[in-house]
C-alpha positions as a Markdown table, in Angstrom:
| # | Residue | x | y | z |
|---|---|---|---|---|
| 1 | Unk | -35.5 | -62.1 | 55.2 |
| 2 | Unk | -33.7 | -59.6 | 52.5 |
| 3 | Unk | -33.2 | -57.0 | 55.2 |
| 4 | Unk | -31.3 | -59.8 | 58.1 |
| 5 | Unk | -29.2 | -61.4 | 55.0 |
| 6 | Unk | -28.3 | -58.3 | 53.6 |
| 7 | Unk | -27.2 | -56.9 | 57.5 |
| 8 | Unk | -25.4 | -60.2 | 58.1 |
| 9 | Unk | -23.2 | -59.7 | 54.8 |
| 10 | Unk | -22.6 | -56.2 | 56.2 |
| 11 | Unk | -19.1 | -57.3 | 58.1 |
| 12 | Unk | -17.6 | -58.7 | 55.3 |
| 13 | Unk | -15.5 | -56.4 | 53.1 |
| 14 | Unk | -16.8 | -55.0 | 49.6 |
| 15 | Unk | -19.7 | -58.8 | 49.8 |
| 16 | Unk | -22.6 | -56.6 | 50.8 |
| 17 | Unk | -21.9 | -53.8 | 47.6 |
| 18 | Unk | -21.0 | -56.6 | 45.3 |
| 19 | Unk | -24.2 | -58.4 | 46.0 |
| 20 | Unk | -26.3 | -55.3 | 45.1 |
| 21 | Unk | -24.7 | -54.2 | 42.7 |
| 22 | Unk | -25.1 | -57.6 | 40.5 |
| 23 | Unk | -28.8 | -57.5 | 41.3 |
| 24 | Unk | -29.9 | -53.9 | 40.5 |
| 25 | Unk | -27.6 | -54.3 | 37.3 |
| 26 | Unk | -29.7 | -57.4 | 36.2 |
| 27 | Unk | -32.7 | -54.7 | 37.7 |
| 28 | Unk | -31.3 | -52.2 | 35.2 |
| 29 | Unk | -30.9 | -54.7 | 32.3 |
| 30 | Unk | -34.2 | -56.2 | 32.6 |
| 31 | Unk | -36.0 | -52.6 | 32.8 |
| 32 | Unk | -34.3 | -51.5 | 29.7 |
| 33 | Unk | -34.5 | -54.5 | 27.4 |
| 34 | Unk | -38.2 | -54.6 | 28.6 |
| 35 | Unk | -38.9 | -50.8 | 27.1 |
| 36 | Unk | -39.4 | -49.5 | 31.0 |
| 37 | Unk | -36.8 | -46.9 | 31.8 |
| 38 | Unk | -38.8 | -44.3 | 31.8 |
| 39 | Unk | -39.8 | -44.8 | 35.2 |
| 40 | Unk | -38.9 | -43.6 | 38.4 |
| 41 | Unk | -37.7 | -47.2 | 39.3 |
| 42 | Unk | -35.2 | -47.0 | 36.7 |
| 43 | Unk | -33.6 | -43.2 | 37.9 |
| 44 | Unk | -33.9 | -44.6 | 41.1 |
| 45 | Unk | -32.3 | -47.9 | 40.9 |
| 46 | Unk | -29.6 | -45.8 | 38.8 |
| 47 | Unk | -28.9 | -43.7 | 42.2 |
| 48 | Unk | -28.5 | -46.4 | 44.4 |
| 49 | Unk | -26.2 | -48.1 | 41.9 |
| 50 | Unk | -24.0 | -45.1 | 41.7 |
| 51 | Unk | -24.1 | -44.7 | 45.6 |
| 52 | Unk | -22.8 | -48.0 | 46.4 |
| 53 | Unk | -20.0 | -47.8 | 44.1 |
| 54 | Unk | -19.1 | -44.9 | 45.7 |
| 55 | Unk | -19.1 | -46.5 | 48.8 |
| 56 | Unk | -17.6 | -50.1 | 47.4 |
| 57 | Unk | -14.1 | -47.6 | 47.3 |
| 58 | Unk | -13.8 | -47.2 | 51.2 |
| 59 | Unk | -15.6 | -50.8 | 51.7 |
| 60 | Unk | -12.9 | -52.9 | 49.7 |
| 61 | Unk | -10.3 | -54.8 | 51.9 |
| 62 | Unk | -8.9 | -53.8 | 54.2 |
| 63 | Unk | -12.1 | -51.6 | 54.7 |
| 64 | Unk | -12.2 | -48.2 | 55.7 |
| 65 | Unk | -16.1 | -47.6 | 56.3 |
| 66 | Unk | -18.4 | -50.2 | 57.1 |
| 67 | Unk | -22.4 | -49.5 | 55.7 |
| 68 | Unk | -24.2 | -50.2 | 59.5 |
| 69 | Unk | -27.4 | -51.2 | 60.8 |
| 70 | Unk | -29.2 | -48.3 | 58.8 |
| 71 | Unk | -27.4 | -48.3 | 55.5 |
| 72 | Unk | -27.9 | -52.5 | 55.3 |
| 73 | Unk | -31.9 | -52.4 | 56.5 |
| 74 | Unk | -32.4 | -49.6 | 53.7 |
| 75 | Unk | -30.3 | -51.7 | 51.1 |
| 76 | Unk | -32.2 | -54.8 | 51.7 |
| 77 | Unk | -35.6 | -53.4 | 52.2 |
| 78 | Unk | -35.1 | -51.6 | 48.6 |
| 79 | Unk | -33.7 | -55.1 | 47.2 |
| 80 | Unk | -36.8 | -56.6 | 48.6 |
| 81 | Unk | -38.8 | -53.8 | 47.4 |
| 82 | Unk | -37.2 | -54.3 | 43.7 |
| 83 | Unk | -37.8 | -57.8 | 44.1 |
| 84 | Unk | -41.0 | -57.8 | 44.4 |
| 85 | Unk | -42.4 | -55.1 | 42.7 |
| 86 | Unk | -40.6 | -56.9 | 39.3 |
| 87 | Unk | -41.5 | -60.5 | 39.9 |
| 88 | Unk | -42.0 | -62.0 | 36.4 |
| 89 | Unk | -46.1 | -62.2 | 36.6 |
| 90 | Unk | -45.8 | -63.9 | 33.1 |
| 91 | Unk | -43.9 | -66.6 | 33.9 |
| 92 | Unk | -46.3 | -69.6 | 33.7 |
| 93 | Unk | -43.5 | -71.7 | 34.6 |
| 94 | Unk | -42.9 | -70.5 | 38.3 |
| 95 | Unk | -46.8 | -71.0 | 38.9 |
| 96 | Unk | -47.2 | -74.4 | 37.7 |
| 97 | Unk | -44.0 | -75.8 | 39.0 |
| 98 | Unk | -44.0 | -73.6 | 42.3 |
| 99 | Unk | -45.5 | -76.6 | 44.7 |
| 100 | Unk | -43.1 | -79.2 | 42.9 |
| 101 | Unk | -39.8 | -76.7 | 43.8 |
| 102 | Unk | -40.9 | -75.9 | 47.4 |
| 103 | Unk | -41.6 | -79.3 | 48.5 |
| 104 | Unk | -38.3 | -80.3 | 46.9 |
| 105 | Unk | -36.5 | -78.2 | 49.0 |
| 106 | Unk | -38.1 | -79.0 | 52.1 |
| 107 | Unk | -37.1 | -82.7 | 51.2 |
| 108 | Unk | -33.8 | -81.6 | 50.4 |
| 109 | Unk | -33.7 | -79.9 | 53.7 |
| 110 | Unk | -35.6 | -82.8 | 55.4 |
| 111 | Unk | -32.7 | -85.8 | 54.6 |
| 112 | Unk | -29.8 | -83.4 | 55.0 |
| 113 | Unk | -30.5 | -82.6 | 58.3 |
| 114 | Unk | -31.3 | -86.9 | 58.9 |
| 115 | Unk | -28.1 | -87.3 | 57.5 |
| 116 | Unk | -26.1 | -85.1 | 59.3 |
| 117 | Unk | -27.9 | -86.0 | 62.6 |
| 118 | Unk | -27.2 | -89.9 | 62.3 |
| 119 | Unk | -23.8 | -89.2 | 61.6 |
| 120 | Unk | -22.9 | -87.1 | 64.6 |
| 121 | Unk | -25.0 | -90.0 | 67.0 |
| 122 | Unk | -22.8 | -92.4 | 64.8 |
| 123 | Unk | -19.4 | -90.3 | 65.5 |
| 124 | Unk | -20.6 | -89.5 | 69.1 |
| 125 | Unk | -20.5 | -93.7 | 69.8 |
| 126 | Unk | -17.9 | -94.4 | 68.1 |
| 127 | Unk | -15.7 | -91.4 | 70.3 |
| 128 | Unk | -17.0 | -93.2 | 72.9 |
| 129 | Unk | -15.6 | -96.6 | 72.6 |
């Protein structure tokens, strides 16, 4: 999922960069308030922080370079990597509550979609009167 949202952000101008660069700051932030940057997850989260600033320069509008299939599938398989590699396993919170949140969302999904259906069959008959 990471790897097709991060691609799909690719043709907007400086989105993509932005994106990554908030999340391996907050990366960065957590790692170093936590006592882990001594690690190689730390150097290397340091090298892709640096690279796409480096590249946000030719990416802002009206852009210049554009990152392309194989710099957006590394990007959001490393994102995905960091993401999961640093879930908060500690976090009693997310595991008792996780069942409540998904099937929230699913209802949340569920009536939006009802909603929005009834109301294009009830725009749809009323075009048609």
């Amino acid at each position: 999922g990471m790897m097709n949202a991060i691609n799909m952000l690719d043709n907007m101008d400086a989105i993509t960069s932005l994106i990554s660069i908030i999340t391996i700051i907050s990366t960065l932030f957590i790692l170093y308030f936590t006592g882990n940057y001594y690690n190689i997850y730390f150097f290397t989260l340091i090298g892709v922080l640096a690279s796409l600033i480096g590249f946000l320069f030719f990416n802002w509008s009206p852009s210049k370079l554009y990152m392309g299939d194989t710099g957006s599938q590394f990007l959001g398989l490393f994102l995905a990597f960091i993401g999961i590699r640093f879930k908060p396993i500690h976090c009693s919170f997310i595991f008792e509550h996780e069942k409540s949140i998904f099937s929230h969302i699913f209802y949340i999904t569920y009536f939006r979609h009802k909603t929005s259906f009834s109301m294009n069959i009830y725009l749809w008959n009323s075009t048609r009167i």
